[in-house]
VORO-987587 format. One record per residue (C-alpha): residue in three letters; x, y, z; residue number from 1. Coordinates in steps of 0.5 Angstrom, whole numbers, m for minus. Example, Ala and Ser with C-alpha at 12.3 -4.5 7.8 and 13.67 -1.06 7.14 Angstrom:
2
<code ALA&x 25&y m9&z 16&pos 1>
<code SER&x 27&y m2&z 14&pos 2>
% end
This chain:
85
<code UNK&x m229&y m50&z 68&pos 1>
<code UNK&x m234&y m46&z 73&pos 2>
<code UNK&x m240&y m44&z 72&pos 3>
<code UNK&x m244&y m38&z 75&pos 4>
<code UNK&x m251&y m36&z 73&pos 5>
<code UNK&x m255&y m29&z 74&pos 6>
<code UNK&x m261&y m27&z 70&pos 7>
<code UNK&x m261&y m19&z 69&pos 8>
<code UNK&x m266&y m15&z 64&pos 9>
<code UNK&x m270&y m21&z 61&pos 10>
<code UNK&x m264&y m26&z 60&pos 11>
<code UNK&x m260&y m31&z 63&pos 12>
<code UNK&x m253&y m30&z 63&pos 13>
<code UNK&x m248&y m36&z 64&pos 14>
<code UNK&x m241&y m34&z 65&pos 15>
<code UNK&x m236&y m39&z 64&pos 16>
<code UNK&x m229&y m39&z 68&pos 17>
<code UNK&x m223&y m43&z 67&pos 18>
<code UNK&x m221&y m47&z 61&pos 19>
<code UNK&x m227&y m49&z 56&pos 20>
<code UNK&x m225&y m56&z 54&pos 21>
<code UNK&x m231&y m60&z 53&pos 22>
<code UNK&x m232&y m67&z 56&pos 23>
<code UNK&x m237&y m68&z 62&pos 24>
<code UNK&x m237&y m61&z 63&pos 25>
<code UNK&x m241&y m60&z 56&pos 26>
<code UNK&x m246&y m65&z 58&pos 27>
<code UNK&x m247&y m61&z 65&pos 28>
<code UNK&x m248&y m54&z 60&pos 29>
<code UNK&x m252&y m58&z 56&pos 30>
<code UNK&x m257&y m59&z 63&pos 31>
<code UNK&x m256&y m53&z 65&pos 32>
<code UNK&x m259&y m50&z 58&pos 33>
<code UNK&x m264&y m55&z 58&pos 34>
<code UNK&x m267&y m53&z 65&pos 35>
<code UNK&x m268&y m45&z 63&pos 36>
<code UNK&x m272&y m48&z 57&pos 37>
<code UNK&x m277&y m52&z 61&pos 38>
<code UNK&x m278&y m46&z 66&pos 39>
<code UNK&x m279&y m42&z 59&pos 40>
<code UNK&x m272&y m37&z 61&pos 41>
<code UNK&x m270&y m37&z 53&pos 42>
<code UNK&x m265&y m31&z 53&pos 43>
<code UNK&x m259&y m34&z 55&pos 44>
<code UNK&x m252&y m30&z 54&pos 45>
<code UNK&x m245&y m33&z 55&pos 46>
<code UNK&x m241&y m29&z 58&pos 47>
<code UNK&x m234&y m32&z 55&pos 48>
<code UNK&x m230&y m26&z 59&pos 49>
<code UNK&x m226&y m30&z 64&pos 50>
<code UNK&x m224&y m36&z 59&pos 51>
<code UNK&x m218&y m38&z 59&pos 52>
<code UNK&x m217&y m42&z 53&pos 53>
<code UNK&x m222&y m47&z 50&pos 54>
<code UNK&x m221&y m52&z 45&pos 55>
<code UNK&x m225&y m55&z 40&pos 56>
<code UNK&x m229&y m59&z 44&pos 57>
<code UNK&x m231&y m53&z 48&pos 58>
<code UNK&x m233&y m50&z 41&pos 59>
<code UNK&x m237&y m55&z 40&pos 60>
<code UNK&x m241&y m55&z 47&pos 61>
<code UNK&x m242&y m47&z 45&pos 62>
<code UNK&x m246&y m49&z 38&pos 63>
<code UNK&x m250&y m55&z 41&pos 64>
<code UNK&x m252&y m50&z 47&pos 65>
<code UNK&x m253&y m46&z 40&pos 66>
<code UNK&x m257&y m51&z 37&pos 67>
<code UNK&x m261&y m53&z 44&pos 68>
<code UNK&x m263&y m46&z 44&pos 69>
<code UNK&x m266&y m45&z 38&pos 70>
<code UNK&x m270&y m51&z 37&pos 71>
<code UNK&x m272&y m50&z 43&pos 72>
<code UNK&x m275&y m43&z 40&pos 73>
<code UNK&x m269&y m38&z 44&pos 74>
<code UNK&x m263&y m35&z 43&pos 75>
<code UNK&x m256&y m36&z 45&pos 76>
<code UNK&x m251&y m30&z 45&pos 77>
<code UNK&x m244&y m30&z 46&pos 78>
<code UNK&x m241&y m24&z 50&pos 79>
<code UNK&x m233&y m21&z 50&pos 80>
<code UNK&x m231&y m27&z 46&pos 81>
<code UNK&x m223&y m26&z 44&pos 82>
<code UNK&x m219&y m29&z 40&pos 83>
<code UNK&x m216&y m33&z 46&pos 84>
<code UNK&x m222&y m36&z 46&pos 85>
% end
């Protein structure tokens, strides 16, 4: 999985690449997140648009990220969501 992040009308945009299949990728996602929420950057959407596949471990960074930004009084959106992923 890449990595690729922008920032356009107010929110971050994350847009993953590749397969999304969790692991020590999760824990760079999990950073990643963090860090906008300590520099007060709380609208973060996931672009999930050039995902190849993604498993459950995948599914489950995305809920963490979730749950990251939502206790951190943001929001986590997801954009172009198939059913390959």
């Amino acid at each position: 999985m890449r990595i690729k992040t922008s920032e356009k009308y107010s929110a971050v945009i994350i847009e993953l690449k590749g397969n999304v299949m969790g692991g020590p990728e999760a824990e760079e996602f999990s950073k990643l997140l963090h860090s906008y929420i300590d520099e007060d950057k709380k609208n973060v959407v996931v672009d999930l648009g050039s995902v190849k596949f993604m498993n459950s471990s995948g599914l489950g960074m995305l809920i963490s990220g979730f749950t990251t930004m939502k206790n951190g009084g943001g929001s986590l959106k997801l954009a172009k969501a198939t059913e390959k992923n």
